[in-house]
N, C-alpha and C positions, 0 to 999 in steps of 0.2 A: 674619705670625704663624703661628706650628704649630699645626700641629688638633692636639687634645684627646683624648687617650685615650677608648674609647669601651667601654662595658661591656651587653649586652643582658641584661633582666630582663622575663621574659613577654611577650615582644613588644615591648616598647617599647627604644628604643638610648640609653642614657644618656652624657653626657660627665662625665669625671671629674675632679675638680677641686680645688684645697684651697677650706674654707671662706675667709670673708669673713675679712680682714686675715690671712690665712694659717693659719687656727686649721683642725684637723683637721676634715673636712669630711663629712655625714651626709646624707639625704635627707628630705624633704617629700615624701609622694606623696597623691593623691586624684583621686578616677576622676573627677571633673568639670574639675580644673586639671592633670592629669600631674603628674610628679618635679621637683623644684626642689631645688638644692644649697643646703643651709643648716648653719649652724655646728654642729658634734656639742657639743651643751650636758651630755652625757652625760660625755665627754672634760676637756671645760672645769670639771666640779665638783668643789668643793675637797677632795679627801677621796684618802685612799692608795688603798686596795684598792678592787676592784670593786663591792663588794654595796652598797659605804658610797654610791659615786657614783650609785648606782640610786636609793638612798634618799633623799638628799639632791633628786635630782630627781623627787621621789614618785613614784616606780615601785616595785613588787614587786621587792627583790632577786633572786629568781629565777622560774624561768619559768613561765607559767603555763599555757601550751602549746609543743610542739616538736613538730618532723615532719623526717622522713629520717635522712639519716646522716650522721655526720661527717665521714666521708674522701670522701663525694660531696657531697651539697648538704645542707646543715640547714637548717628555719626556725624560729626560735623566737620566740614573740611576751611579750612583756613589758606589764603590763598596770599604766596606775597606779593605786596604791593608793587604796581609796575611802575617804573620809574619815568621819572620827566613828568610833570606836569605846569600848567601855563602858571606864571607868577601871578600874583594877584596885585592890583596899582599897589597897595598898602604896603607891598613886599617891597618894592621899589623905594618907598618915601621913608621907607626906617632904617634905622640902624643894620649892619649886616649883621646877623647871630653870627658868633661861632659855630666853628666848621662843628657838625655832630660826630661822636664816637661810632662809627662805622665796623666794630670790630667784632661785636655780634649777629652783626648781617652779615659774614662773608661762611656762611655757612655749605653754602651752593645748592639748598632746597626750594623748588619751587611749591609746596603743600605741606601742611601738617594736619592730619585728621584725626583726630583728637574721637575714640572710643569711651564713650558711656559706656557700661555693665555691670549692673547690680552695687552702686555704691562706689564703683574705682575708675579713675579715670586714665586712660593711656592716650600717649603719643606719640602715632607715627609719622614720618620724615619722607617726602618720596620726591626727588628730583625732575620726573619728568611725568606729563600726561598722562603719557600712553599706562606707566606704572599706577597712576591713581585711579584711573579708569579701570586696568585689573583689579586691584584693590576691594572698588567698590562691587564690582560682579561679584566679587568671593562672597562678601560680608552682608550685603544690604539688604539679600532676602534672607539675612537671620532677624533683620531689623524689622523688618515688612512682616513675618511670623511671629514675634513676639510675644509670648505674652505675662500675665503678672497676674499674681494671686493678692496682690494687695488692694485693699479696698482705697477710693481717691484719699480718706483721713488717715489712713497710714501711709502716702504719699512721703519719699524720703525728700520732696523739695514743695511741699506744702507750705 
């Protein structure tokens, strides 16, 4: 069998790999278990554009934190959305929607932080603070050092 493409993030050396049954593949990480490849449930949601597939998997459409830059490293962290919030009168005077598809929110992550580098985008998965906070100590002064030989016109999001 071939070794595994191998990708290092803050010290630790990840293999790369499609998800389970071939479905686009995201990470699990936490400082007590390490990285674990698991299915991007973010990919898998039924929905065209981006913001919708956030949503559907109760995440904030957009970011709630970012750090670095895009033509070296980004990290953005994605936070999900906390529940309950006040009805608006308008909600009251209409029709009730149907109930929404809840089935891709029952994932049990509380963050996804979403890796820029050099053109590939990854996604990890971390259930609790204290793990996202590790996380970012490992990684963010690779982002803070940075740097790129590219001049702004060969910018890959010009």
């Amino acid at each position: 069998m071939a070794a595994l493409p191998r990708r290092r993030y803050g010290g630790a050396v990840l293999d790369v790999r499609a998800g389970f049954g071939g479905n686009p593949c995201m990470w699990e990480y936490s400082k007590e278990n390490g990285w674990k490849p698991i299915d991007d449930f973010i990919e898998a949601a039924n929905a065209k554009d981006s913001e919708k597939k956030w949503e559907l998997c109760g995440f904030n459409a957009y970011a709630d934190f970012a750090y670095g830059e895009r033509e070296t490293l980004r990290i953005t962290v994605m936070r999900r959305r906390q529940q309950g919030h006040a009805p608006k009168m308008t909600q009251f005077l209409a029709e009730p929607a149907p109930a929404p598809d809840i089935s891709s929110m029952n994932h049990g992550f509380g963050f996804i932080v979403v890796i820029q580098f050099g053109g590939a985008l990854d996604k990890v998965a971390i259930k609790q603070l204290p793990d996202l906070f590790h996380l970012l100590r490992e990684i963010s002064p690779l982002a803070l050092n940075a740097k790129t030989t590219l001049k702004p016109s060969q910018s890959l999001h010009a």
